[in-house]
Structures are given as C-alpha cells and as structure tokens.
C-alpha atoms as an extended CHARMM CRD file, in Angstrom:
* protein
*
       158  EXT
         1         1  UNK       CA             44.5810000000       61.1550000000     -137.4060000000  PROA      1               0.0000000000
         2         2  UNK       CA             43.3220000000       59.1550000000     -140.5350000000  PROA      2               0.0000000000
         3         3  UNK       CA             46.8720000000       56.9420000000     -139.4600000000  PROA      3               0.0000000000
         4         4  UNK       CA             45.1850000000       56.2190000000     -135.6200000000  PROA      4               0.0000000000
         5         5  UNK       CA             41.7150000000       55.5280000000     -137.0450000000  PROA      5               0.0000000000
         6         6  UNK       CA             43.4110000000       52.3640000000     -138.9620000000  PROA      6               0.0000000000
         7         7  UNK       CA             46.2600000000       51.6970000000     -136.5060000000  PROA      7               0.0000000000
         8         8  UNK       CA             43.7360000000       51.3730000000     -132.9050000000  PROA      8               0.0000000000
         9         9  UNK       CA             41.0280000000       48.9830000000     -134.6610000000  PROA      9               0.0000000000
        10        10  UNK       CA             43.4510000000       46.8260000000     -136.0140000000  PROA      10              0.0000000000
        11        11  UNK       CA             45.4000000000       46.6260000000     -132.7490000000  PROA      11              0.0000000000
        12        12  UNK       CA             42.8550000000       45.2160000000     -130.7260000000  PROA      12              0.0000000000
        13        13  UNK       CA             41.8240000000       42.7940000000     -133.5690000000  PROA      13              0.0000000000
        14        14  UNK       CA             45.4180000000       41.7080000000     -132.8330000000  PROA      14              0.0000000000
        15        15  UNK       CA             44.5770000000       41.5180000000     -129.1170000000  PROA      15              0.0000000000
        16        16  UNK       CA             41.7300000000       39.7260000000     -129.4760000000  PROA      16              0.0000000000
        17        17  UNK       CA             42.9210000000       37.0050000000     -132.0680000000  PROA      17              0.0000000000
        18        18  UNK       CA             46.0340000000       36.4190000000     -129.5440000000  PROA      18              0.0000000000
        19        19  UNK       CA             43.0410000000       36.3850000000     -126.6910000000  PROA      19              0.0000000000
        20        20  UNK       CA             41.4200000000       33.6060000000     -128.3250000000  PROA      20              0.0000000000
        21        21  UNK       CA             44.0520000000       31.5650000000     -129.6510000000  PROA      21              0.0000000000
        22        22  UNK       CA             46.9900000000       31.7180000000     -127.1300000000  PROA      22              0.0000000000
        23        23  UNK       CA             44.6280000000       33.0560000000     -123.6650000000  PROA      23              0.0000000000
        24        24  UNK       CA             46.6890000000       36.1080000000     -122.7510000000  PROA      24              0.0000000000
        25        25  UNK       CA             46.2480000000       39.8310000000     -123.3710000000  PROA      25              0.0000000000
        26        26  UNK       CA             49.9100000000       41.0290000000     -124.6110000000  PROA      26              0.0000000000
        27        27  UNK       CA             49.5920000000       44.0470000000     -122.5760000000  PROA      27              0.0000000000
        28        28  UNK       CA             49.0540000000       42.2820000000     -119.6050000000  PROA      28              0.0000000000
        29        29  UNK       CA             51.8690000000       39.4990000000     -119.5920000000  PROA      29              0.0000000000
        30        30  UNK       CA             55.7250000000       39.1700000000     -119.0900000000  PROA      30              0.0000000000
        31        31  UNK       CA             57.5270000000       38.3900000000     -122.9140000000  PROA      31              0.0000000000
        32        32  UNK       CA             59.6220000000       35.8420000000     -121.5300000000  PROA      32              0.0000000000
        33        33  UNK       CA             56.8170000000       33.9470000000     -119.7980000000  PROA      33              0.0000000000
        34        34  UNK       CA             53.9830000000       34.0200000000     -122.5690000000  PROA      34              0.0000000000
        35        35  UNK       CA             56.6580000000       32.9160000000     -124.8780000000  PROA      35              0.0000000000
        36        36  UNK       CA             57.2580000000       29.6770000000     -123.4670000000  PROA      36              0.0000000000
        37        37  UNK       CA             53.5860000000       28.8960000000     -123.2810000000  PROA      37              0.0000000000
        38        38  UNK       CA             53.1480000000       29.8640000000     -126.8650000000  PROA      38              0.0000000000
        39        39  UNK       CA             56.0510000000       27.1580000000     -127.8710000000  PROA      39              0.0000000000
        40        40  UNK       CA             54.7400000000       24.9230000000     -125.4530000000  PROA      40              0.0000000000
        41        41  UNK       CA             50.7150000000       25.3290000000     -127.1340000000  PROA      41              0.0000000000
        42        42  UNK       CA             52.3330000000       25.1920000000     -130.4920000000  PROA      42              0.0000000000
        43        43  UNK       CA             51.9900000000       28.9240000000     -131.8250000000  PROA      43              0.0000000000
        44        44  UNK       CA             54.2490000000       31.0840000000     -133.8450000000  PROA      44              0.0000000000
        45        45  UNK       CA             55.7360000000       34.1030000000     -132.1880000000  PROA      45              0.0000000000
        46        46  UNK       CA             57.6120000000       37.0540000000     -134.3680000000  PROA      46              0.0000000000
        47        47  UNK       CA             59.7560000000       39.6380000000     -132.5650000000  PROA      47              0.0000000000
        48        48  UNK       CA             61.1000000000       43.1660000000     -134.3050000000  PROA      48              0.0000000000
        49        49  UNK       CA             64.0760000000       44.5900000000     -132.2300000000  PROA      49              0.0000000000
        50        50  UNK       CA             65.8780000000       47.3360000000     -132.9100000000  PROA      50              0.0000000000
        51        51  UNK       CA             69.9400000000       46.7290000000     -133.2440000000  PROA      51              0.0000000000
        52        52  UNK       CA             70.3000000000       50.2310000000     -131.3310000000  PROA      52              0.0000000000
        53        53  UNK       CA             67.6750000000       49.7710000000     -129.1990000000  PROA      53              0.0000000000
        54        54  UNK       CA             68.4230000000       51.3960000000     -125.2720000000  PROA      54              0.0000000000
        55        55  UNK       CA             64.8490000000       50.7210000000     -124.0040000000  PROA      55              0.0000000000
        56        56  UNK       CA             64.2550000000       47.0120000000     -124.8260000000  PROA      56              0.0000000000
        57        57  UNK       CA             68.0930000000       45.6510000000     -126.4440000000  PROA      57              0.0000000000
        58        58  UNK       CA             68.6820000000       43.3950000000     -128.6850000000  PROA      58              0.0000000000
        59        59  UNK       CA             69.3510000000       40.4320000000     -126.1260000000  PROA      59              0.0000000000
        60        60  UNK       CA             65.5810000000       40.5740000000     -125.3630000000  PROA      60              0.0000000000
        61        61  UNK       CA             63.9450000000       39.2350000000     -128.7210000000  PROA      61              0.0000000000
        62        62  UNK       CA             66.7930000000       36.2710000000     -128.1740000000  PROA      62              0.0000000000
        63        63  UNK       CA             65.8070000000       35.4750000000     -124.8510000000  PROA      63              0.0000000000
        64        64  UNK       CA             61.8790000000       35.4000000000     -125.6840000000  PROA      64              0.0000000000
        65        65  UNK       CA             62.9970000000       32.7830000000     -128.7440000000  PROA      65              0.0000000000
        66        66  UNK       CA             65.0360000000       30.4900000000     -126.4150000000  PROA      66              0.0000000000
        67        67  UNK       CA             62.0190000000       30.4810000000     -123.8740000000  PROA      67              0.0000000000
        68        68  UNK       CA             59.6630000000       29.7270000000     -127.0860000000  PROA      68              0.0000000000
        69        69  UNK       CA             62.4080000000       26.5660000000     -127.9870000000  PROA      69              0.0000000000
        70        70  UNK       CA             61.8930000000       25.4810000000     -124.3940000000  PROA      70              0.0000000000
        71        71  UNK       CA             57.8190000000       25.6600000000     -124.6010000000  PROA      71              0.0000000000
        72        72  UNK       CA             58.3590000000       23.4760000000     -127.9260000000  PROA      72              0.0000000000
        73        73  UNK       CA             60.5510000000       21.2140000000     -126.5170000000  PROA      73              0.0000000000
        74        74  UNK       CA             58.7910000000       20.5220000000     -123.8000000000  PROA      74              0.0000000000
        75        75  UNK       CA             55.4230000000       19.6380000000     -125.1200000000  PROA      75              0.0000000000
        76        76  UNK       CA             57.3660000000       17.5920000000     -127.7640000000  PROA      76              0.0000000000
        77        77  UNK       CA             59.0330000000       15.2650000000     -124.5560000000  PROA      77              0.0000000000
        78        78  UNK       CA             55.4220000000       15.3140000000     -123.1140000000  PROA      78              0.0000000000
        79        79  UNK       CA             53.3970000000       14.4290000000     -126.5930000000  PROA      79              0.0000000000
        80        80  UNK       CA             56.3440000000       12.7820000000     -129.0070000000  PROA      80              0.0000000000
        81        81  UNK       CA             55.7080000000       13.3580000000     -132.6460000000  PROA      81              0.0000000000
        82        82  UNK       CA             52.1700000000       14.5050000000     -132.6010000000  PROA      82              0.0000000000
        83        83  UNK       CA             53.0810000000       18.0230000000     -130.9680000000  PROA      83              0.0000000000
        84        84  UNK       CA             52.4930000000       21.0150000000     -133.1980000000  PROA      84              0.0000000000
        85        85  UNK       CA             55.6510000000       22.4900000000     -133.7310000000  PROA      85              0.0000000000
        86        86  UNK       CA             55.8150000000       26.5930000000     -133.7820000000  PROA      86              0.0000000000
        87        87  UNK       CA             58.5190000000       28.8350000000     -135.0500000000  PROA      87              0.0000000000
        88        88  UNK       CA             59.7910000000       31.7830000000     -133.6680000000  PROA      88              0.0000000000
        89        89  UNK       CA             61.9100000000       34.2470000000     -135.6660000000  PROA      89              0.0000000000
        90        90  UNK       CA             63.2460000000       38.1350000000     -134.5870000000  PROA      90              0.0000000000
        91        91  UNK       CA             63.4290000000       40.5060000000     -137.1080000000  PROA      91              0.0000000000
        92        92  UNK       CA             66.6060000000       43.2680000000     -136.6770000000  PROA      92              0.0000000000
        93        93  UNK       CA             66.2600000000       46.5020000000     -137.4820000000  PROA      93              0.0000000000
        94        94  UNK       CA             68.7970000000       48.9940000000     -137.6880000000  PROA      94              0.0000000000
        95        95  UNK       CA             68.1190000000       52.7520000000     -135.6760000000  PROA      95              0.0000000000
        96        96  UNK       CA             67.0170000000       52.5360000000     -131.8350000000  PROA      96              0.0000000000
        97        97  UNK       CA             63.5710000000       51.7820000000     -129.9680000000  PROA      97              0.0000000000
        98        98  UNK       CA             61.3920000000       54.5790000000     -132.0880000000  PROA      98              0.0000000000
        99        99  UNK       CA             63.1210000000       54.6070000000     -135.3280000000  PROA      99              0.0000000000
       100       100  UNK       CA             61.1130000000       53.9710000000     -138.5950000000  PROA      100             0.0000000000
       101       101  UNK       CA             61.3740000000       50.4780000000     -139.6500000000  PROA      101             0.0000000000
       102       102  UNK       CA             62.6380000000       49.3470000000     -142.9350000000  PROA      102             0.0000000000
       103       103  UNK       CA             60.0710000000       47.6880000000     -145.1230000000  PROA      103             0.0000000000
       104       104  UNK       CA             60.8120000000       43.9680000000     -144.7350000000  PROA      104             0.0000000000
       105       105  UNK       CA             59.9850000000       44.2380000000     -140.9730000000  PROA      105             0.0000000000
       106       106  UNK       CA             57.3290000000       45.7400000000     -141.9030000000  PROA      106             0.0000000000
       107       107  UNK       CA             56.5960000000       42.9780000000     -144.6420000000  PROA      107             0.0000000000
       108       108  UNK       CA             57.6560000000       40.0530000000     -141.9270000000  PROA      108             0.0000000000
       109       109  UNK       CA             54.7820000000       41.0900000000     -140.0480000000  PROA      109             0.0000000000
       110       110  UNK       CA             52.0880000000       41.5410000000     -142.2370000000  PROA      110             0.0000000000
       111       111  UNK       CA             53.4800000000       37.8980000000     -143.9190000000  PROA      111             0.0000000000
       112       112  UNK       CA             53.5570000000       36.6270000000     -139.8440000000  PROA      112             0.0000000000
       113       113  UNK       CA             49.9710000000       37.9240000000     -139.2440000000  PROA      113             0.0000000000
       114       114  UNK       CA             48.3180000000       36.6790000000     -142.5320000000  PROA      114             0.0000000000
       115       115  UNK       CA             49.5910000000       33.2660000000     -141.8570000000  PROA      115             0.0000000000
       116       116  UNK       CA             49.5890000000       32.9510000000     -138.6810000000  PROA      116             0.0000000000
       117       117  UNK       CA             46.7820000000       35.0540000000     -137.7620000000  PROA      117             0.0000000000
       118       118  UNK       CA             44.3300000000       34.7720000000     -140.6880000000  PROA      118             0.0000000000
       119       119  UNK       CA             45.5700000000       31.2550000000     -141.7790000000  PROA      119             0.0000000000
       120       120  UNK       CA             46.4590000000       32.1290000000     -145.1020000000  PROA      120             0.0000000000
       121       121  UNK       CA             48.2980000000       29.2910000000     -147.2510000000  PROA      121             0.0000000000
       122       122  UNK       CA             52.1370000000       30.5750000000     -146.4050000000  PROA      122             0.0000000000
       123       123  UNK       CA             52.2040000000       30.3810000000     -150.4860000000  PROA      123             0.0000000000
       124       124  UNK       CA             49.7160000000       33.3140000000     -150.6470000000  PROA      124             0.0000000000
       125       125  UNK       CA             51.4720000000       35.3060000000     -148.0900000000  PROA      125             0.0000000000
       126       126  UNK       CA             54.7940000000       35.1840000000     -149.9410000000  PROA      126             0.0000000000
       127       127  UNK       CA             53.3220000000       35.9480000000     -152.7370000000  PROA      127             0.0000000000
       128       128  UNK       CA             51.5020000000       39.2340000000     -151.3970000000  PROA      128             0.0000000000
       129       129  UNK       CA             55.0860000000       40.0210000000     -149.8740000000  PROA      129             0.0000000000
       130       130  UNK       CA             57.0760000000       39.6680000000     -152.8940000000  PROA      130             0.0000000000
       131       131  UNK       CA             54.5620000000       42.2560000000     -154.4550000000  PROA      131             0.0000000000
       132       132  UNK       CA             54.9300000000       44.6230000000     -151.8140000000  PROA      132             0.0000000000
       133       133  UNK       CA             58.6580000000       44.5060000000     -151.8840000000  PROA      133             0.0000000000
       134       134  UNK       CA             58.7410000000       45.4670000000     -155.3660000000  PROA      134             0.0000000000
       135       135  UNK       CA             56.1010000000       47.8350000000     -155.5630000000  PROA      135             0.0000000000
       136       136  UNK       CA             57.4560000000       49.4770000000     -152.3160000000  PROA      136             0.0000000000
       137       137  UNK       CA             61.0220000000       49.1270000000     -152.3590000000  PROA      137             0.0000000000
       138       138  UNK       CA             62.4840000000       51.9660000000     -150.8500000000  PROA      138             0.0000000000
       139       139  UNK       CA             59.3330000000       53.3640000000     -149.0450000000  PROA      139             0.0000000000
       140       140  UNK       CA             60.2440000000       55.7210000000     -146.1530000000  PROA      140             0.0000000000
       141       141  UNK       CA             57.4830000000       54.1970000000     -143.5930000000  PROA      141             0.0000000000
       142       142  UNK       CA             56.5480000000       55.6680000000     -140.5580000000  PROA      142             0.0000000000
       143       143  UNK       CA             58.0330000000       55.6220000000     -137.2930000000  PROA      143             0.0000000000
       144       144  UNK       CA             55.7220000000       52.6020000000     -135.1380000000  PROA      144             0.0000000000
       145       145  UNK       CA             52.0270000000       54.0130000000     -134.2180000000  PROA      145             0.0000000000
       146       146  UNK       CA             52.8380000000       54.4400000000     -130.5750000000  PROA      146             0.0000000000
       147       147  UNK       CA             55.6850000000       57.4970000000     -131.7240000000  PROA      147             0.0000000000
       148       148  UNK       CA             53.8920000000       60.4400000000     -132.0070000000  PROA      148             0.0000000000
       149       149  UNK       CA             55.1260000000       63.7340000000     -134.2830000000  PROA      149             0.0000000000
       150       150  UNK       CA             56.0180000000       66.2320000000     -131.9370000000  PROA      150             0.0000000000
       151       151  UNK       CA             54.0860000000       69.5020000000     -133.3910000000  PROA      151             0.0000000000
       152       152  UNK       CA             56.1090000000       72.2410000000     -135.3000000000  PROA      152             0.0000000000
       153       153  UNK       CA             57.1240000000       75.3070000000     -133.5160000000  PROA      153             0.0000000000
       154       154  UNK       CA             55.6120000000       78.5420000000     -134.6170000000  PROA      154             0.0000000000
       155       155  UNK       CA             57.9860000000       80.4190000000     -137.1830000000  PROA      155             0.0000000000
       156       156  UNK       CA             60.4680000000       82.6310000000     -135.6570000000  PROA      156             0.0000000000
       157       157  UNK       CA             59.3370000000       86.5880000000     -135.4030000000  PROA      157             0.0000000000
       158       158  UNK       CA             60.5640000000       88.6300000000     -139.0930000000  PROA      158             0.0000000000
C-alpha cells in the first residue's frame, strides 16, 4: 500500500538514527533498560500509551520515564553540572493498544522527532505543529502502521 511504502522507509531511518546516536536497535532491547541508558547518555525519550491499553498498560510508559530520571540522575552525580540533561515525556491516548491516535500524539511525535532527531531549533518545530493543529484539527488518522485493515467480506448472496 502507498501507506507501507512511506511508513517501512521511514521506520528504519528511525532505527538507524537511534542506532547511531543512542547504540541500540529498539527492536532488540528491553524499554525499561534502554531507557535508563538514554537518561544516563543524555537523550530525549517520548512514549505514546494508550489509557485502555490491555497489551502494554498505562503503568509501562511511567516506569520507562522513572528509569530515564534515574539514567539522568545518575550521570548528573557522576559529571555535576556539565551533564546533558534529557527529557522524557508520555503522551496518553484515549482507546486501547490499536486504536487510532488523536492528532496531538501524532503531532508530539513528529515535534519529538524533528527536534530531537533532525535537530531542528524547538522554535521551528512548534511552529510546524501549531500549523498542523489548525490545518488538521479534527483529522480522523489512521490506526498505527503495524494494524492492518482486515479485508471486507464478499456481499451476502441476493
């Protein structure tokens, strides 16, 4: 589908920019573990959860941002002032593990990833996101990429 073709390349950009900047492959780590490293090495880490969410609840996304705090907080007792200092924030969603996400998660990401990923000036990326929110407010948006359409039965005999 045209919505794959963008979705998979952009992906493993993703992957690779984490690769290179933190030294893990997200599909190959534990959450809780490669999120105190990331505090600890000083990067940013941005979780959406799901409020209804069965398969991964809420609690999780908390407990990957305390383990972030204690990566930060232990660098800073190691290196004082002069330790970068990284945020990490959850976004909640309402719905459960594969329900559509409302537009400012999907905003908080794309604002997360240009900063944080391309190293745009935090200015610009507000900026882009306050024209997206009113340009799109209200969008239905997709279910996430890895939900797939289950295919329409056939009609009914006449």
């Amino acid at each position: 589908s045209a919505a794959s073709a963008i979705e998979e390349p952009l992906a493993k950009a993703v992957r690779e920019r984490v690769v290179a900047r933190a030294g893990f492959d997200v599909r190959c780590v534990r959450a809780t573990t490669a999120a105190e490293g990331l505090g600890y090495s000083g990067v940013a880490l941005l979780c959406v959860s799901a409020l209804g969410d069965r398969v991964t609840p809420a609690s999780h996304p908390r407990a990957i941002c305390e383990r972030h705090a204690r990566g930060v907080a232990a660098r800073k007792r190691e290196a004082g002032r002069t330790a970068p200092s990284a945020r990490a924030d959850v976004v909640f969603c309402a719905g459960d593990h594969n329900a559509p996400r409302p537009l400012r998660a999907h905003v908080a990401v794309l604002e997360f990833l240009a900063v944080h990923l391309l190293g745009w000036a935090p200015r610009d990326a507000d900026a882009l996101a306050r024209t997206l929110r009113r340009t799109y407010s209200g969008a239905k948006l997709r279910a996430p990429p890895w939900v797939r359409s289950r295919p329409r039965p056939p009609p009914a005999p006449r």
